[in-house]
C-alpha distance (Angstrom), angle and dihedral (degrees) to the residues before:
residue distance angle dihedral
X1 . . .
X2 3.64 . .
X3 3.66 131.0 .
X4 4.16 107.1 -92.7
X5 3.68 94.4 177.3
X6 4.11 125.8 53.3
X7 3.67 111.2 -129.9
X8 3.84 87.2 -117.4
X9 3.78 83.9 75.0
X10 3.68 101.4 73.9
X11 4.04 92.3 51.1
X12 4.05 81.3 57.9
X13 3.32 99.5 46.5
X14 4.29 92.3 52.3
X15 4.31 77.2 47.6
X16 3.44 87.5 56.2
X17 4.04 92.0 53.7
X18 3.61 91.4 45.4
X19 3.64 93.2 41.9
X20 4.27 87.1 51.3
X21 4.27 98.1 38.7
X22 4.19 81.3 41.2
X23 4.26 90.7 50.2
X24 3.74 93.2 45.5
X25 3.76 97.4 47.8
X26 3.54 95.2 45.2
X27 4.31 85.6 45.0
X28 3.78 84.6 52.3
X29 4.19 98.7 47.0
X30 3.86 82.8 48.0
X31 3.94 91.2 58.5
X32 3.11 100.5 43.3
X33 3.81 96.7 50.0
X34 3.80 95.3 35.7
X35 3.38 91.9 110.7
X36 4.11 102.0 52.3
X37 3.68 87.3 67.5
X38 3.74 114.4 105.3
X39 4.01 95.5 -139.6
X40 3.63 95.4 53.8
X41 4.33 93.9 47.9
X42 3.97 86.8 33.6
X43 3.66 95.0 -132.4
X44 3.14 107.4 170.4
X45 3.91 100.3 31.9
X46 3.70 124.7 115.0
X47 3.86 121.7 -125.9
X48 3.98 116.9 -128.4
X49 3.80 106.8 -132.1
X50 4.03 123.5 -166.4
X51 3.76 75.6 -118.1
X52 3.39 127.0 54.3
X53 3.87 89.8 -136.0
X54 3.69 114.7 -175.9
X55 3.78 125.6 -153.3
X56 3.84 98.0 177.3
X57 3.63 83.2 66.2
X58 3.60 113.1 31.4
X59 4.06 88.3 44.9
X60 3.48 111.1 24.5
X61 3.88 103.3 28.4
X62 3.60 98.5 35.9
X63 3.76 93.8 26.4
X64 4.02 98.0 -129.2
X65 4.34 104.1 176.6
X66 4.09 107.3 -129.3
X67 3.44 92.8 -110.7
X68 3.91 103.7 64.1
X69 4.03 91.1 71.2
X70 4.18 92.3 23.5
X71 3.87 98.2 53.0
X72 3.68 98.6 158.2
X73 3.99 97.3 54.0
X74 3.51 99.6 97.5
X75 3.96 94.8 48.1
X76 3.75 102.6 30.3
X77 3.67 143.7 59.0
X78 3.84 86.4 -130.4
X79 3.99 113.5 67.0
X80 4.42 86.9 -144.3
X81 3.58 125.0 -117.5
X82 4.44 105.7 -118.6
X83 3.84 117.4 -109.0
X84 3.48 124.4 -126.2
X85 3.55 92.2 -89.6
X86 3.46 95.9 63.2
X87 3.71 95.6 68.2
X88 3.35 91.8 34.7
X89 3.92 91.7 63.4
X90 3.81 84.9 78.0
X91 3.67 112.5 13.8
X92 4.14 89.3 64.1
X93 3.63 83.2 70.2
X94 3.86 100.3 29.8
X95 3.66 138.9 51.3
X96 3.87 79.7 -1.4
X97 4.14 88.2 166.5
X98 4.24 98.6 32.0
X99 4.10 95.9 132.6
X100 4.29 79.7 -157.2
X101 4.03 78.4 74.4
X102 4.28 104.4 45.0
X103 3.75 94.1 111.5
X104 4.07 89.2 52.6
X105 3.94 89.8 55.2
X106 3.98 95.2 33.1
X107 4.21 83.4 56.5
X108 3.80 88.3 50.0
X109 3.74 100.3 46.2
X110 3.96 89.4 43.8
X111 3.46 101.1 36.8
X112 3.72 97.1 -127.4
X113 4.07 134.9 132.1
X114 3.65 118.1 -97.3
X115 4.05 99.9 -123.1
X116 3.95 100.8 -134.2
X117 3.74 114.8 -171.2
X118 3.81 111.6 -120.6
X119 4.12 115.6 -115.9
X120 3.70 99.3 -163.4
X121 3.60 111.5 41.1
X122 4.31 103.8 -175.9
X123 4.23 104.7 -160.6
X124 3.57 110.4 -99.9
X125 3.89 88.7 -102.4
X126 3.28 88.8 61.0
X127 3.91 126.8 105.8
X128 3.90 124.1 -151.9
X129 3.36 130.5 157.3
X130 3.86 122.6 175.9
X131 3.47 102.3 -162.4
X132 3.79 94.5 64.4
X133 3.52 94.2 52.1
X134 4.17 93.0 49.9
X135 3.61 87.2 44.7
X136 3.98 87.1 58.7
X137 3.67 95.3 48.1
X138 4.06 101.7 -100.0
X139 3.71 110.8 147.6
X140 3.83 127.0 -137.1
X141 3.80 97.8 -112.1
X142 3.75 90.8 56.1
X143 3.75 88.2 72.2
X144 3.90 103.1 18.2
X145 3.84 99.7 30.7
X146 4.00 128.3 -148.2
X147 4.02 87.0 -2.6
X148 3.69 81.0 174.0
X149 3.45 104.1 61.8
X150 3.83 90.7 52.6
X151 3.56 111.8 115.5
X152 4.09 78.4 177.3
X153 3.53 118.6 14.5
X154 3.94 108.5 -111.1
X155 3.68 135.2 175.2
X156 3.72 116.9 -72.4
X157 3.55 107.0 172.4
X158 4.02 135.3 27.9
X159 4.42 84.0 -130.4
X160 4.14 83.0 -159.8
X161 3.74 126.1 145.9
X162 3.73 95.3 -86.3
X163 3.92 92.3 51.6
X164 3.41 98.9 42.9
X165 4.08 91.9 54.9
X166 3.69 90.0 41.8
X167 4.12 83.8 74.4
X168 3.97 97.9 30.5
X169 4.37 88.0 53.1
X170 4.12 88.1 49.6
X171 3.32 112.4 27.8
X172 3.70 99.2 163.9
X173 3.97 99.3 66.9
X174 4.11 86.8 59.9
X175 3.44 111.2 38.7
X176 3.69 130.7 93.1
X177 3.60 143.9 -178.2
X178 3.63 115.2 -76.3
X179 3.60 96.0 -119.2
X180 3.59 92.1 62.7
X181 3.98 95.8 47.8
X182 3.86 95.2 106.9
X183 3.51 91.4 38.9
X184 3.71 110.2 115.8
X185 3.74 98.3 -173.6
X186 3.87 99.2 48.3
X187 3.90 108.6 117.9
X188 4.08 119.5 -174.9
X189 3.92 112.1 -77.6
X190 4.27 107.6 -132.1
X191 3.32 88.6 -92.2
X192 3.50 101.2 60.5
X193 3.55 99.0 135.5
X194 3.70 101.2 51.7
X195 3.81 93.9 40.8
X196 4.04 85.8 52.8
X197 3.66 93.6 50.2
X198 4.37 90.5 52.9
X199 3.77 84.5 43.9
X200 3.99 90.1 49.1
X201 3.81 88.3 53.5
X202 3.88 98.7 33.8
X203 4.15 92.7 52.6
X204 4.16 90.9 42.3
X205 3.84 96.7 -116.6
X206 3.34 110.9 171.6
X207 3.94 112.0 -147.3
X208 3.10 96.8 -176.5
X209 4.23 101.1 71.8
X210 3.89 86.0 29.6
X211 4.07 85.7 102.4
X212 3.70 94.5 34.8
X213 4.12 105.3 127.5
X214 4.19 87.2 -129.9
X215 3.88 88.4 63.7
X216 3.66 92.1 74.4
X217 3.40 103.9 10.7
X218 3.94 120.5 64.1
């Protein structure tokens, strides 16, 4: 009987597993690294607000502490968004006409809630409290960045799984001394390490459940 196939046939078909096993590994790496790439967790991108509210200058210009427009940060899991009244405290008297700051004096006239669009959006199966972590001496920056150079806040960090434990698995390279929480221009002294491991002891954190699933998920 003669020959249907050419012998070139069988060095495609083994191609063709290649080719297949090849597509399928490189479909898996793909998935399971989708979400380390910066245009899929928008690091990096800047958040339109119905105000154009600038942290370079309200925090590191004019030197406003965290915790005069986030009031609940030290007692809640939620850092709190500032009522009206907050920037109205200065902005009666200030900038009184700035058109940038309409929706700030239409909310106060009409009593309603300025609707500002949430930057970091944690999935709903996702636990964070912010209180815990200021109570253990992490700083702001280490999760939002250089808040104060922010003319519009923007994404600093991907906050995924893998960045998260990162932190909770070494401790001592990101915590600081509780004074120096709301400080946004502390950097890590030399001695980083051996200053986080006193702190680590000295403000009870217990390393070992830091990677336990029930930490972050309820």
């Amino acid at each position: 009987m003669a020959q249907v196939f050419h012998r070139s046939i069988n060095w495609l078909a083994r191609f063709s597993i290649i080719a297949v096993i090849a597509a399928v590994g490189l479909l898996f790496g793909i998935l399971l690294n989708i979400n380390r790439i910066d245009y899929v967790s928008d690091v990096g991108l800047a958040i339109d607000q119905p105000v154009p509210f600038s942290h370079k200058h309200h925090v590191e210009a004019i030197g406003i502490d965290c915790r005069y427009c986030h009031t609940s940060v030290e007692e809640s899991a939620f850092a709190g968004i500032p009522p009206t009244e907050t920037c109205m405290t200065c902005h009666s008297l200030i900038w009184t006409e700035a058109p940038p700051l309409e929706p700030i004096r239409a909310s106060w006239r009409d009593e309603t809630n300025i609707k500002w669009n949430r930057v970091h959006d944690l999935p709903d199966f996702v636990y964070f409290r912010h209180n815990i972590h200021i109570a253990k001496g992490i700083g702001c920056t280490s999760c939002h960045g250089a808040i104060n150079e922010m003319p519009l806040v923007k994404i600093e960090n991907a906050l995924n799984m893998e960045w998260c434990l990162e932190c909770h698995r070494n401790p001592e390279n990101h915590i600081r001394p509780r004074e120096n929480v709301f400080d946004v221009h502390w950097t890590p002294p030399a001695d980083q390490e051996a200053q986080g491991l006193r702190l680590i002891e000295e403000y009870d954190v217990r390393v070992s459940q830091l990677t336990d699933c029930s930490v972050c998920h309820l």
